[in-house]
Backbone and ligand atoms as CSV (ligand in chain L), in Angstrom:
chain,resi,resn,atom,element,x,y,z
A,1,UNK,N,N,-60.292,139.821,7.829
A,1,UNK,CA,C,-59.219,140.838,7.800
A,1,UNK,C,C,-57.923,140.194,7.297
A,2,UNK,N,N,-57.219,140.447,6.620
A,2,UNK,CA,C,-55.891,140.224,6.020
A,2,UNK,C,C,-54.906,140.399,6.403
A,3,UNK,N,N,-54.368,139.672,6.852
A,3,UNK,CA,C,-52.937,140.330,7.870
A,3,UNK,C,C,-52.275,141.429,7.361
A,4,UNK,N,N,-51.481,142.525,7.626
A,4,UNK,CA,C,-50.789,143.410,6.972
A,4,UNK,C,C,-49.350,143.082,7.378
A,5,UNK,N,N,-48.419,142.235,6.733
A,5,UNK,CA,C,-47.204,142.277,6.933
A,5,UNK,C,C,-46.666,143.033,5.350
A,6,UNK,N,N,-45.595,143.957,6.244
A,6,UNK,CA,C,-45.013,144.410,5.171
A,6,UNK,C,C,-43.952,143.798,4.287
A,7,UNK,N,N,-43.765,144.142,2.995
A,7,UNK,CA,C,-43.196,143.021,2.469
A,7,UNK,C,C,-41.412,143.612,2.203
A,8,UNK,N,N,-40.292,142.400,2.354
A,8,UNK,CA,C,-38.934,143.362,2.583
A,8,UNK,C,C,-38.673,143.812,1.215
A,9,UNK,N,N,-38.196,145.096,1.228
A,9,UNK,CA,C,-38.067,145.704,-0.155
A,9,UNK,C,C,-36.144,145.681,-0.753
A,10,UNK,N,N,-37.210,145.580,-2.017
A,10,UNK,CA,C,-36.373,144.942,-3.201
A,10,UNK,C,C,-34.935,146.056,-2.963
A,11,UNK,N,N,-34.024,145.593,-3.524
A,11,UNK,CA,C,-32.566,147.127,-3.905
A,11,UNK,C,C,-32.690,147.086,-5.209
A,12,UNK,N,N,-33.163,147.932,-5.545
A,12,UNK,CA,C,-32.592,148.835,-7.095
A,12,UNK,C,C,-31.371,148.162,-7.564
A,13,UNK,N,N,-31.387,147.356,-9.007
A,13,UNK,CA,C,-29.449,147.100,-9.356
A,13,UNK,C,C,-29.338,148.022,-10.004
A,14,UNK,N,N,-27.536,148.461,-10.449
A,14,UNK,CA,C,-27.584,149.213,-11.091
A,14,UNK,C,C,-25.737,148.740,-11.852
A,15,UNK,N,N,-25.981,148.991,-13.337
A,15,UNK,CA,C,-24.481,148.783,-14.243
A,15,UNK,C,C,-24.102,149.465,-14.140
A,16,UNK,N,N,-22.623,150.445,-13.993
A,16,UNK,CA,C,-22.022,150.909,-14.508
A,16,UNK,C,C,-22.771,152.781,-14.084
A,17,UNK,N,N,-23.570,152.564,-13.080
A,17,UNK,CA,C,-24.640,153.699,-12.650
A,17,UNK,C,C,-25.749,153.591,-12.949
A,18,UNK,N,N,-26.266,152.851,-13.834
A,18,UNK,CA,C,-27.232,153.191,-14.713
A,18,UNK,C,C,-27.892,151.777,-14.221
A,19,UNK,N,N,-29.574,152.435,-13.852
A,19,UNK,CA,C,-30.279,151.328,-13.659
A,19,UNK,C,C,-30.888,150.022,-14.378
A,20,UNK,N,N,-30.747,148.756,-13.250
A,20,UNK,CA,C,-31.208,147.896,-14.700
A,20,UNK,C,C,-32.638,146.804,-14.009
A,21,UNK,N,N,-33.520,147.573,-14.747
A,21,UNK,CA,C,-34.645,146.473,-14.274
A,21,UNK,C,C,-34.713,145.012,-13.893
A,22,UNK,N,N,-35.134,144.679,-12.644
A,22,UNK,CA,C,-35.210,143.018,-12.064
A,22,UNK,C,C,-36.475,143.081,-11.909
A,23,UNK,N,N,-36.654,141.539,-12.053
A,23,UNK,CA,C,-37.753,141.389,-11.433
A,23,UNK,C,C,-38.756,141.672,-10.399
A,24,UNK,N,N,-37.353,141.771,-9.612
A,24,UNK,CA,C,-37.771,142.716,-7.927
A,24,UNK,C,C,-38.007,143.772,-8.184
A,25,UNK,N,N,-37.831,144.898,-9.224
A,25,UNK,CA,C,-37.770,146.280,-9.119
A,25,UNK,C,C,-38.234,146.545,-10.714
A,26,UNK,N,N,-38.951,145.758,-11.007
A,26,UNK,CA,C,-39.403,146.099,-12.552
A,26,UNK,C,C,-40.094,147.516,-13.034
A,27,UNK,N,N,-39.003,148.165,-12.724
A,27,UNK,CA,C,-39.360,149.603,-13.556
A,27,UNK,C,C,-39.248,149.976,-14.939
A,28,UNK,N,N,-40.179,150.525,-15.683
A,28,UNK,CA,C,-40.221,150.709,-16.598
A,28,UNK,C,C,-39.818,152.011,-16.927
A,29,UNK,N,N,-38.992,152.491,-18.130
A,29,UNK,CA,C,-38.920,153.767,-18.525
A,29,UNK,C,C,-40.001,154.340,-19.618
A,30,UNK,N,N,-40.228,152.886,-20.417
A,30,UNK,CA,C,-41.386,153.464,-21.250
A,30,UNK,C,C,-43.062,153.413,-20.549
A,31,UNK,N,N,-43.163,152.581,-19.874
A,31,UNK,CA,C,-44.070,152.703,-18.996
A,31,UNK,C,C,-44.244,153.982,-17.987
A,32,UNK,N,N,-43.240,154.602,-17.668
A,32,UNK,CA,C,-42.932,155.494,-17.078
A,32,UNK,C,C,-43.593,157.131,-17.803
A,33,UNK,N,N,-42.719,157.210,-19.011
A,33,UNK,CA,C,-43.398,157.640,-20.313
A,33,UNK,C,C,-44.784,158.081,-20.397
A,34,UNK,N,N,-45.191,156.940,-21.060
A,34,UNK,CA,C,-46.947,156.206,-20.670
A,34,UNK,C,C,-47.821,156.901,-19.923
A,35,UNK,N,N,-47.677,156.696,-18.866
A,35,UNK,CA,C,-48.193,157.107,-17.789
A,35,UNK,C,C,-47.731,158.591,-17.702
A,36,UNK,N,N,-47.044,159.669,-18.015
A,36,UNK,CA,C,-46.894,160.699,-17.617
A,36,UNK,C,C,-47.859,161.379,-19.276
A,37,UNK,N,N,-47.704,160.364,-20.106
A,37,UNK,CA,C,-48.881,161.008,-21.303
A,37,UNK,C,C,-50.546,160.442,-21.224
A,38,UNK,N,N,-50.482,159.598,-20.250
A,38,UNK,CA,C,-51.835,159.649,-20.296
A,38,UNK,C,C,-52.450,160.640,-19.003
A,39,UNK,N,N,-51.289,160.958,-18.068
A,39,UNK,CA,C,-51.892,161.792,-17.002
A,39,UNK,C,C,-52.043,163.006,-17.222
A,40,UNK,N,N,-51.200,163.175,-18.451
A,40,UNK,CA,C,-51.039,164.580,-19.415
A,40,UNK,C,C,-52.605,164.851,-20.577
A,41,UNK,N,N,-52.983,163.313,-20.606
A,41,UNK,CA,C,-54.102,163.639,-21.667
A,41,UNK,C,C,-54.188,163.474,-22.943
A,42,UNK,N,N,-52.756,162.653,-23.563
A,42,UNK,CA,C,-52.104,162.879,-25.108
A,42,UNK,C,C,-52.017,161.800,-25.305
A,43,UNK,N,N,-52.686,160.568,-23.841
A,43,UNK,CA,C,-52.497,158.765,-24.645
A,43,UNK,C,C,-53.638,158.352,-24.046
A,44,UNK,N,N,-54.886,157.619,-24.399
A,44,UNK,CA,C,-55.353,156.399,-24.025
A,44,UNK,C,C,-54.997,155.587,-23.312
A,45,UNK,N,N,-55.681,154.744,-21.709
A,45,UNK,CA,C,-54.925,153.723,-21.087
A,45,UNK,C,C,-55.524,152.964,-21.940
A,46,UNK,N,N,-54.538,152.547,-22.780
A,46,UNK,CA,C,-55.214,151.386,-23.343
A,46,UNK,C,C,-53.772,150.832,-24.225
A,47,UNK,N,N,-53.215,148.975,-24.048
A,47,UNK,CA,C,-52.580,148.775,-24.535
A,47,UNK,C,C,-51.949,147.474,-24.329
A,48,UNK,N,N,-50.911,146.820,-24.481
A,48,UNK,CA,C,-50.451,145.504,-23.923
A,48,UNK,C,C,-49.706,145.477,-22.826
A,49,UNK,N,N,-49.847,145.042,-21.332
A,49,UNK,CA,C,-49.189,145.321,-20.116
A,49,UNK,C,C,-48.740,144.035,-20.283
A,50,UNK,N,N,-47.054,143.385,-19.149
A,50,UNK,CA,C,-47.173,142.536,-18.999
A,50,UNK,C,C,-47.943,142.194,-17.792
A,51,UNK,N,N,-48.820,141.407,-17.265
A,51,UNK,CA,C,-49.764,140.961,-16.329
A,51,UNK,C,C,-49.121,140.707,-14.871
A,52,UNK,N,N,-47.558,141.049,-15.205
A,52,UNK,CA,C,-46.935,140.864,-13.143
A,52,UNK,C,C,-46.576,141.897,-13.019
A,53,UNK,N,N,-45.646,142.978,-13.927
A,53,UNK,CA,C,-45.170,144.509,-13.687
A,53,UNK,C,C,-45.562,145.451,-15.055
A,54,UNK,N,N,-46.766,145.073,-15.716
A,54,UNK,CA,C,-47.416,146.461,-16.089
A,54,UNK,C,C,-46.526,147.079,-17.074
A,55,UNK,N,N,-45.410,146.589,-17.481
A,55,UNK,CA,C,-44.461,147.138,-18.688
A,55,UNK,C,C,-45.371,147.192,-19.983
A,56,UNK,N,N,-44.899,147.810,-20.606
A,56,UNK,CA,C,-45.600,147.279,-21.957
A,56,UNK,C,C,-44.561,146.342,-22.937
A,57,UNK,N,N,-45.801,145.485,-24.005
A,57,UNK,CA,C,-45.116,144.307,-23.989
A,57,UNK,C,C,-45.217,144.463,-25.727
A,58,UNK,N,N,-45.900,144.966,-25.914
A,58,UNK,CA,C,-45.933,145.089,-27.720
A,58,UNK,C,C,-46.522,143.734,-28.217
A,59,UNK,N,N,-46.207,143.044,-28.848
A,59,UNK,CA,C,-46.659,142.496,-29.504
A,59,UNK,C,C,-45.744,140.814,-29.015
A,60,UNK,N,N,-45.137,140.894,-27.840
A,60,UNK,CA,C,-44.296,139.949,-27.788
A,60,UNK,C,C,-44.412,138.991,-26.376
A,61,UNK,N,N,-44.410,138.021,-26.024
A,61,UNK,CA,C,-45.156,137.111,-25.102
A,61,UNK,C,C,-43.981,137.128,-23.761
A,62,UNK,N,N,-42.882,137.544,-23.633
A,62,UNK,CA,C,-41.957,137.124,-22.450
A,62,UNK,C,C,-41.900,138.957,-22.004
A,63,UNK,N,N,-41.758,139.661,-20.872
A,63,UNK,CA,C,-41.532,140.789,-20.848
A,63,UNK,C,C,-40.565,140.869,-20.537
A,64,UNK,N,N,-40.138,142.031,-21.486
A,64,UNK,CA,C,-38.792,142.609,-21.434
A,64,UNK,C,C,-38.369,143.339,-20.022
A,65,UNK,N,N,-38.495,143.309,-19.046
A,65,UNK,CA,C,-38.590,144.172,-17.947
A,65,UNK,C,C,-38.672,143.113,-16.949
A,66,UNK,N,N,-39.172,142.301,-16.615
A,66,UNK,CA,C,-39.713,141.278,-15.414
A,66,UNK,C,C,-39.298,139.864,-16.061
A,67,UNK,N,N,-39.288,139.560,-16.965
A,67,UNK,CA,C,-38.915,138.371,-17.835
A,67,UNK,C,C,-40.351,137.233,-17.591
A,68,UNK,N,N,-41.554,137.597,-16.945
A,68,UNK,CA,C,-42.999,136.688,-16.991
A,68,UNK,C,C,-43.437,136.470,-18.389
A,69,UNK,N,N,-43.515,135.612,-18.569
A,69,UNK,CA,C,-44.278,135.447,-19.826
A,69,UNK,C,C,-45.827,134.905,-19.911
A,70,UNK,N,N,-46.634,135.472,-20.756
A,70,UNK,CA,C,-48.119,135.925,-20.812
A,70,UNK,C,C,-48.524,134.119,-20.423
A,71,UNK,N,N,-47.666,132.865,-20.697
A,71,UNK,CA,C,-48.276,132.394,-20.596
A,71,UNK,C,C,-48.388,132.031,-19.037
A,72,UNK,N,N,-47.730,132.068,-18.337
A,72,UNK,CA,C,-47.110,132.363,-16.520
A,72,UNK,C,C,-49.020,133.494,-16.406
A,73,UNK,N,N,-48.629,134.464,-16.825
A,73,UNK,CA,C,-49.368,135.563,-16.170
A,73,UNK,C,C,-49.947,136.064,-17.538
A,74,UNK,N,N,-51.037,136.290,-18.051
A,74,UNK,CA,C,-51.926,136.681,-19.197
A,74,UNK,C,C,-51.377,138.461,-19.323
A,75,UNK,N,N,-51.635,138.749,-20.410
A,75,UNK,CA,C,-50.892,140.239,-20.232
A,75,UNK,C,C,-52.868,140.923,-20.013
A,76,UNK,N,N,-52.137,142.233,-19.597
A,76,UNK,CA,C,-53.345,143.023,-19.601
A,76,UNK,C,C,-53.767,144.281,-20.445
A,77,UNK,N,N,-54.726,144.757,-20.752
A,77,UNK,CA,C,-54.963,146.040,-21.660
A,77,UNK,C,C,-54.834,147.246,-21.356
A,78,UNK,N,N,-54.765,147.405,-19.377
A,78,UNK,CA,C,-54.833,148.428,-18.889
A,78,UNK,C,C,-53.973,148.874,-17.860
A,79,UNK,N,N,-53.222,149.922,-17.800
A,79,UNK,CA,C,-52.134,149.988,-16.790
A,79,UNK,C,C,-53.105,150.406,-15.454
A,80,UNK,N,N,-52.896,149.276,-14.206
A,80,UNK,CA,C,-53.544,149.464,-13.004
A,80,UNK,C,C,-53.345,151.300,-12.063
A,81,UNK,N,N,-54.326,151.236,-12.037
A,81,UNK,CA,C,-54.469,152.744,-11.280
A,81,UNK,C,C,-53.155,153.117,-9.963
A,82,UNK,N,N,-53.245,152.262,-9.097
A,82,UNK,CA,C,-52.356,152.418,-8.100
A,82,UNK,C,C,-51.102,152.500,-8.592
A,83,UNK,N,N,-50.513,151.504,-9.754
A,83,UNK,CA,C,-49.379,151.636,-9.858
A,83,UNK,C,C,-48.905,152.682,-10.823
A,84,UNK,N,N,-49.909,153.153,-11.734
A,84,UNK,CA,C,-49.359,154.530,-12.461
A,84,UNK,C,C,-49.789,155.916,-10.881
A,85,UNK,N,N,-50.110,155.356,-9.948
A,85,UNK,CA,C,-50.018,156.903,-8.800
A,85,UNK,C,C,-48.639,156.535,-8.438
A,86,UNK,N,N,-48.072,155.544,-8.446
A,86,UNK,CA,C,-46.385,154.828,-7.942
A,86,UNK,C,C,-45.491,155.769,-8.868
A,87,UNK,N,N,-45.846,155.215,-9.896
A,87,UNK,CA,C,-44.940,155.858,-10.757
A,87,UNK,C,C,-44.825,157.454,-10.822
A,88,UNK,N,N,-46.405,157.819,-11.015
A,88,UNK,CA,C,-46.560,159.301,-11.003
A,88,UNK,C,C,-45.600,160.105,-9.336
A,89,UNK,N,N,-45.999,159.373,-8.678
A,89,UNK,CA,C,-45.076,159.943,-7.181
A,89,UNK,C,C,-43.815,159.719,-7.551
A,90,UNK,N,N,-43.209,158.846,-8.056
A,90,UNK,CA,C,-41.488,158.741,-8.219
A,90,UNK,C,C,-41.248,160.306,-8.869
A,91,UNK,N,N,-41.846,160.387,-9.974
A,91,UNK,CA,C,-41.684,161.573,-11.087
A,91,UNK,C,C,-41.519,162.925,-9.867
A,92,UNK,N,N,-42.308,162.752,-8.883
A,92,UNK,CA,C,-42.590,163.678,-8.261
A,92,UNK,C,C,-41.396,164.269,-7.429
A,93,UNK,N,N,-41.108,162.978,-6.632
A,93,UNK,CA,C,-40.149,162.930,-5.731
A,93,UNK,C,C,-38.592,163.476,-6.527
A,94,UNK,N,N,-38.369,163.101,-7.276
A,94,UNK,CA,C,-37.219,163.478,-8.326
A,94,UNK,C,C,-37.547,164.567,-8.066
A,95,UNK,N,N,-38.111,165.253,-9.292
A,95,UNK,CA,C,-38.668,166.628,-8.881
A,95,UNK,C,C,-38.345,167.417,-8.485
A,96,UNK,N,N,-38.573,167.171,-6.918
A,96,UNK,CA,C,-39.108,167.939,-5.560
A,96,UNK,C,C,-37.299,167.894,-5.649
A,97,UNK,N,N,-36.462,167.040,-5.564
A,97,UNK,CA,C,-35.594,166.580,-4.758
A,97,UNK,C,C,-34.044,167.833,-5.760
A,98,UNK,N,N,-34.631,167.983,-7.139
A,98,UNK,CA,C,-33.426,168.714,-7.831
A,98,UNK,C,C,-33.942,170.259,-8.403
A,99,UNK,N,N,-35.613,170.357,-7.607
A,99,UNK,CA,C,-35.754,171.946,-7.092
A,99,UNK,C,C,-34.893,171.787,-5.745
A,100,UNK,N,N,-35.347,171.307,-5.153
A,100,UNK,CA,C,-34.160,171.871,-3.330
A,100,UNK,C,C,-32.868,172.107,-3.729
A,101,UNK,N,N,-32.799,170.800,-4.831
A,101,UNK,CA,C,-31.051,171.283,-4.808
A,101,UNK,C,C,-30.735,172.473,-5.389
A,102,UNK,N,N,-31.195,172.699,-6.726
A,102,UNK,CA,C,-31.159,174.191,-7.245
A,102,UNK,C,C,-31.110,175.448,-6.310
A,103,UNK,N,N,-32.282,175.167,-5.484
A,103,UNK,CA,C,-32.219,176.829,-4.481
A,103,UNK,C,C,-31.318,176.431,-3.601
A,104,UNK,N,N,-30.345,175.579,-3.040
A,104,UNK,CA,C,-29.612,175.484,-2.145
A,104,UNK,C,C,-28.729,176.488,-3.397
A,105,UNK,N,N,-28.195,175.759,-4.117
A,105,UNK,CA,C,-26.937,176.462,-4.762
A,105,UNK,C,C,-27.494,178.313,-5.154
A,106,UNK,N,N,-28.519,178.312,-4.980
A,106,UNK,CA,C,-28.776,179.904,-5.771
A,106,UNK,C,C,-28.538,180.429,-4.097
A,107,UNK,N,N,-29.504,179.924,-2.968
A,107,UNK,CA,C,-29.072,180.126,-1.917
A,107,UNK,C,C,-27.682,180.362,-1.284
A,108,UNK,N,N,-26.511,178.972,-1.387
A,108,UNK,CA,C,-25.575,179.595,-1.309
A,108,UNK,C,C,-24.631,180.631,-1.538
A,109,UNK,N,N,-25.158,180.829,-3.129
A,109,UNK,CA,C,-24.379,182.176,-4.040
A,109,UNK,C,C,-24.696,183.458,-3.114
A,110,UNK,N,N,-26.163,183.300,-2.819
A,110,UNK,CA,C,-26.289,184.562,-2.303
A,110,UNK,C,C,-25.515,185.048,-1.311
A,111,UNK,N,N,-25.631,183.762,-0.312
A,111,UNK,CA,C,-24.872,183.721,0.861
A,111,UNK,C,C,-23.308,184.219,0.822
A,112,UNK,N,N,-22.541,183.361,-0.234
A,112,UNK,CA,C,-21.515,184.067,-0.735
A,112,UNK,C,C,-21.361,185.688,-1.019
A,113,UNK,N,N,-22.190,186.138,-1.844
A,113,UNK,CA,C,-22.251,187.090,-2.259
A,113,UNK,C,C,-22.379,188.355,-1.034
A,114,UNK,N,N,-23.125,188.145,0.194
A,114,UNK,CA,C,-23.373,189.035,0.950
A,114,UNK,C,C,-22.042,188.935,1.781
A,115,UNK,N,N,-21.300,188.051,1.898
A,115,UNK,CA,C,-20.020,187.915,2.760
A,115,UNK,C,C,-18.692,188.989,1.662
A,116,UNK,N,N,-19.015,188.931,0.884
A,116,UNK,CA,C,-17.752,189.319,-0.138
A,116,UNK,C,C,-18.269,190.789,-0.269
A,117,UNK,N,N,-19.449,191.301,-0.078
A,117,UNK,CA,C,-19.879,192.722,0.116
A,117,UNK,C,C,-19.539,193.668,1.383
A,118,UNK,N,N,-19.645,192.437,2.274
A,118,UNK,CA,C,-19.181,192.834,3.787
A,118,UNK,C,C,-17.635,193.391,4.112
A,119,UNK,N,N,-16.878,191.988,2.890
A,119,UNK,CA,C,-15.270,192.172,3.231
A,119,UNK,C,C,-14.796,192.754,2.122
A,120,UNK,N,N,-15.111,193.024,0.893
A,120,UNK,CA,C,-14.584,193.165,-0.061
A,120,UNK,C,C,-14.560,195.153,0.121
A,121,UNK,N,N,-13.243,195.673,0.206
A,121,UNK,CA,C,-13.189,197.040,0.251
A,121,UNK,C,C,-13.774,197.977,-1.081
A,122,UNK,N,N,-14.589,199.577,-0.805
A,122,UNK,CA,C,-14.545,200.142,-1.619
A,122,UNK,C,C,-15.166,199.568,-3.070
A,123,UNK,N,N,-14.762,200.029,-4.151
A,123,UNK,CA,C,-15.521,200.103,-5.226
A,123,UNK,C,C,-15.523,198.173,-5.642
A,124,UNK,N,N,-14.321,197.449,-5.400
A,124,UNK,CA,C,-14.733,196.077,-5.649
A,124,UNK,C,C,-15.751,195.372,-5.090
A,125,UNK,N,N,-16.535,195.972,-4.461
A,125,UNK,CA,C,-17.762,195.383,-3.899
A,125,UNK,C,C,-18.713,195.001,-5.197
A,126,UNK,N,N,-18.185,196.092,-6.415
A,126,UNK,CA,C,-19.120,195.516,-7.448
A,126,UNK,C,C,-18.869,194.278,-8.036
A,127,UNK,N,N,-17.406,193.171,-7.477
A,127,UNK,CA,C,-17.454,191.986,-8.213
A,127,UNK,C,C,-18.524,191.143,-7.281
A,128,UNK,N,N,-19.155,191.546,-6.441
A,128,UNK,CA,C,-19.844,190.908,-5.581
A,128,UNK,C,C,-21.361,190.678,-6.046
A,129,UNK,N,N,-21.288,191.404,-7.175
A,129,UNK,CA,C,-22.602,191.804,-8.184
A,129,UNK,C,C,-22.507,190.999,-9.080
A,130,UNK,N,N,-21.119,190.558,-9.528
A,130,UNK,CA,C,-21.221,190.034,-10.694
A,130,UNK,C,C,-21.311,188.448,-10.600
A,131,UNK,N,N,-20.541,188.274,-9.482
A,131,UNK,CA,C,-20.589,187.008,-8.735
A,131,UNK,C,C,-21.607,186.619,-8.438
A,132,UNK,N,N,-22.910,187.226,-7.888
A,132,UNK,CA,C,-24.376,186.993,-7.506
A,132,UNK,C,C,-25.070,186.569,-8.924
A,133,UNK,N,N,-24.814,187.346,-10.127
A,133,UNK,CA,C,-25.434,186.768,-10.937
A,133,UNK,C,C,-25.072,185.841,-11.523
A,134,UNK,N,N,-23.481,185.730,-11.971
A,134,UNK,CA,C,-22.616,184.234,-12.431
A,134,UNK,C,C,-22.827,183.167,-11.696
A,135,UNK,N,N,-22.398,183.281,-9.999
A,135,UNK,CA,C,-22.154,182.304,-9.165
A,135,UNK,C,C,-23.653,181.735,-9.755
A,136,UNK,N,N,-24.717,182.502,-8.830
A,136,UNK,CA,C,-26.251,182.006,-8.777
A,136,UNK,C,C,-26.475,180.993,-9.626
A,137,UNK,N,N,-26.210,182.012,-10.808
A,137,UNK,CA,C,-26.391,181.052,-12.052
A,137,UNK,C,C,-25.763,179.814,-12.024
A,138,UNK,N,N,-25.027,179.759,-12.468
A,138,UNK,CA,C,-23.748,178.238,-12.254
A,138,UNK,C,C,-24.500,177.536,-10.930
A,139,UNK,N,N,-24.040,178.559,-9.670
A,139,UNK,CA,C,-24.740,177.095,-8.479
A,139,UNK,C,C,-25.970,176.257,-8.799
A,140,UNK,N,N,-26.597,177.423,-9.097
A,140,UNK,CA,C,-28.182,176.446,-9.585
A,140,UNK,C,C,-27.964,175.132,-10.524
A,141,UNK,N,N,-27.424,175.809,-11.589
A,141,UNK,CA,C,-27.460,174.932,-12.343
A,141,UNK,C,C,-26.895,173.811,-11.907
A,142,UNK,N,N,-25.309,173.970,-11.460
A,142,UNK,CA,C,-24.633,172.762,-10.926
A,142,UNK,C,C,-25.769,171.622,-9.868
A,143,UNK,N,N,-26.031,172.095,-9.010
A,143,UNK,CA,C,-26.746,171.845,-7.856
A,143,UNK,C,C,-27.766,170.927,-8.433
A,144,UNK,N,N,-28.274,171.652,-9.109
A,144,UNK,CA,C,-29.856,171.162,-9.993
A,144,UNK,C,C,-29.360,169.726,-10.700
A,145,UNK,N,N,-28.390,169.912,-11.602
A,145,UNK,CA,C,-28.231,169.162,-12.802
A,145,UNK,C,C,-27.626,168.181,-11.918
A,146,UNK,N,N,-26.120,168.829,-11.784
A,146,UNK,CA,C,-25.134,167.633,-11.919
A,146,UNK,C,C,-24.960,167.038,-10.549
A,147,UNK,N,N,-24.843,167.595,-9.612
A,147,UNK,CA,C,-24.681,167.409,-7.675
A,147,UNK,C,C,-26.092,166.122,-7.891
A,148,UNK,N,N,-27.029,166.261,-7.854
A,148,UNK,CA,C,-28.612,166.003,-7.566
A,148,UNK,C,C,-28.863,164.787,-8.741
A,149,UNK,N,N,-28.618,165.273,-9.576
A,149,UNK,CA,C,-29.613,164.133,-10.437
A,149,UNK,C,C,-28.926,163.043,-10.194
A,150,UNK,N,N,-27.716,162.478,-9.941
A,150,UNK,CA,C,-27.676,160.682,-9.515
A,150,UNK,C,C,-28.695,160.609,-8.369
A,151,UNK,N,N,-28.258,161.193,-7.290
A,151,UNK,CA,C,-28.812,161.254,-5.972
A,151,UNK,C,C,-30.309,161.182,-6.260
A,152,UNK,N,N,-30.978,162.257,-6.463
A,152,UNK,CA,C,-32.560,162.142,-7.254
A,152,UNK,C,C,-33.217,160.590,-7.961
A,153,UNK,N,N,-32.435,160.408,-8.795
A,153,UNK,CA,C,-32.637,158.886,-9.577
A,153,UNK,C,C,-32.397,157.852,-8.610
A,154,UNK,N,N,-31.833,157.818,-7.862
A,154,UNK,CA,C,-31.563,156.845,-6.878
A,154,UNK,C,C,-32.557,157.239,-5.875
A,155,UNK,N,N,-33.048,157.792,-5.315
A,155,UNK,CA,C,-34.223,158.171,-4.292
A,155,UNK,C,C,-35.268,157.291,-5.025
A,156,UNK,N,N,-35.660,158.241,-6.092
A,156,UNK,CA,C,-36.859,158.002,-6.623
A,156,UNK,C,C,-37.238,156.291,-7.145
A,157,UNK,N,N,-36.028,155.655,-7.267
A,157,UNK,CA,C,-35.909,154.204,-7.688
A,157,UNK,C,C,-36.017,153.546,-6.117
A,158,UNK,N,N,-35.486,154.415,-5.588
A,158,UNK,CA,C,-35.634,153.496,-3.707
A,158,UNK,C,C,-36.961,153.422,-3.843
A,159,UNK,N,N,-37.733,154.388,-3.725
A,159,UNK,CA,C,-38.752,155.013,-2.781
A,159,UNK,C,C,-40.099,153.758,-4.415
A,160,UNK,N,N,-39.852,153.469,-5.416
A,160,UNK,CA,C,-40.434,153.210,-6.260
A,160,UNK,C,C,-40.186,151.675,-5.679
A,161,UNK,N,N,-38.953,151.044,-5.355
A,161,UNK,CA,C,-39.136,149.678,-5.053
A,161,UNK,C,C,-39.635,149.633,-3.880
A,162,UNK,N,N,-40.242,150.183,-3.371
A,162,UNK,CA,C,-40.268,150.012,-1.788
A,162,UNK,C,C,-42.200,149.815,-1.937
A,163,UNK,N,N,-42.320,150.882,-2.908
A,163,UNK,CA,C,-43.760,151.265,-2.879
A,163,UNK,C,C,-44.645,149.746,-4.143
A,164,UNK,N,N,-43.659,149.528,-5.262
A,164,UNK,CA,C,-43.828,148.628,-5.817
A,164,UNK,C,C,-44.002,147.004,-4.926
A,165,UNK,N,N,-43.052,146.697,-4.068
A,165,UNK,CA,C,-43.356,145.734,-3.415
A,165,UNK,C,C,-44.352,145.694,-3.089
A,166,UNK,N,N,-45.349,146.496,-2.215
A,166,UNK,CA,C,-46.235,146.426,-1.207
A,166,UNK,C,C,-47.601,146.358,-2.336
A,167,UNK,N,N,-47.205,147.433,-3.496
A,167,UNK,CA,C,-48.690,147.398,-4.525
A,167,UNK,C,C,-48.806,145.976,-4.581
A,168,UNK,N,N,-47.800,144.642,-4.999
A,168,UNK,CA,C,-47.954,143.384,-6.117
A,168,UNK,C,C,-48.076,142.322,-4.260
A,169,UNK,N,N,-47.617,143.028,-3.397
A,169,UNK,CA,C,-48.173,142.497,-1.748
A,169,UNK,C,C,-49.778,142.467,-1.942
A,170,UNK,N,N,-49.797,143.704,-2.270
A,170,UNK,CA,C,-51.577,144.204,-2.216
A,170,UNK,C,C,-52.247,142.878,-3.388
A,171,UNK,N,N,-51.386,142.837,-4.711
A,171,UNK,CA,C,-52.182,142.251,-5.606
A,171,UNK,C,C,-52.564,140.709,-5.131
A,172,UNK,N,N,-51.276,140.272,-4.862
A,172,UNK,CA,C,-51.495,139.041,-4.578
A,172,UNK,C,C,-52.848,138.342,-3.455
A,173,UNK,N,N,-52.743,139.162,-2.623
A,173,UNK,CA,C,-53.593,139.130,-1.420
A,173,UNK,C,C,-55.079,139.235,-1.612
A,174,UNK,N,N,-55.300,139.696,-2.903
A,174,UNK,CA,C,-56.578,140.455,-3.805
A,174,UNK,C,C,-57.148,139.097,-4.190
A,175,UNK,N,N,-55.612,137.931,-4.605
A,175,UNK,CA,C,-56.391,137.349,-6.073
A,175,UNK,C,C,-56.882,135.825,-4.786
L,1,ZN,ZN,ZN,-43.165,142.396,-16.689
């Protein structure tokens, strides 16, 4: 039996907002890609990985993403199963995370909207109509897009280093 200690997880860096792959957290965007076209059906797993974080490496021996080079770790042909379900769950979690936000804001409009029907006298009750469909609109969108998506990208990069540690925990323990 193999001991199961969990392994402490990596922090996401990030420039200027914008994430920047470490070693600890070697996420790929084109790998990312990749994997959402072969789960789609429109790519072949088949290709140059680097052999410690699964980036693709093209035609070039140091990876751009993890900085291992093939001769450290041999590259591989095939992106490992577990870690394209890693990736595929990040995609997910995003997702999930800037639908909620969307119906909060369509939610709130409404919410708005039924208060301003309540108080709003007489025939201006119809800006309460117009507001339901503007506000809605706008909240969603706001909510969705702009409120959510740092927040979202940052989840999904947590929840990806956290899950990444424990896969290359798993690998090591394998070899
Ligand atoms: Zn790499």
């Amino acid at each position: 039996m193999a001991s199961q200690t969990a392994p402490a997880v990596p922090q996401p860096t990030y420039r200027d907002g914008d994430f920047v792959p470490t070693r600890e957290v070697p996420f790929s965007a084109e790998l990312d890609e990749m994997i959402a076209e072969i789960r789609a059906g429109n790519a072949p797993n088949i290709g140059r990985f680097c052999g410690y974080c699964c980036a693709p490496m093209g035609e070039t021996e140091a990876c751009g993403i993890c900085g291992e080079s093939t001769e450290q770790t041999p590259a591989v042909d095939k992106i490992d199963r577990d870690l394209a379900q890693i990736y595929h769950a990040k995609r997910k979690r995003e997702g999930l995370y800037v639908h909620l936000a969307a119906w909060s804001g369509i939610l709130l409009a409404t919410g708005l909207t039924i208060l301003m029907i309540l108080l709003l006298p007489g025939w201006t009750k119809v800006f309460a109509i117009i507001f339901l469909v503007l506000g809605g609109y706008f909240a969603g969108v706001f909510f969705g897009n702009v409120l959510i998506q740092g927040f979202a990208y940052r989840a999904g990069l947590k929840m990806f280093a956290k899950r990444w540690a424990a896969w290359r925990a798993g690998r090591m323990e394998a070899l």
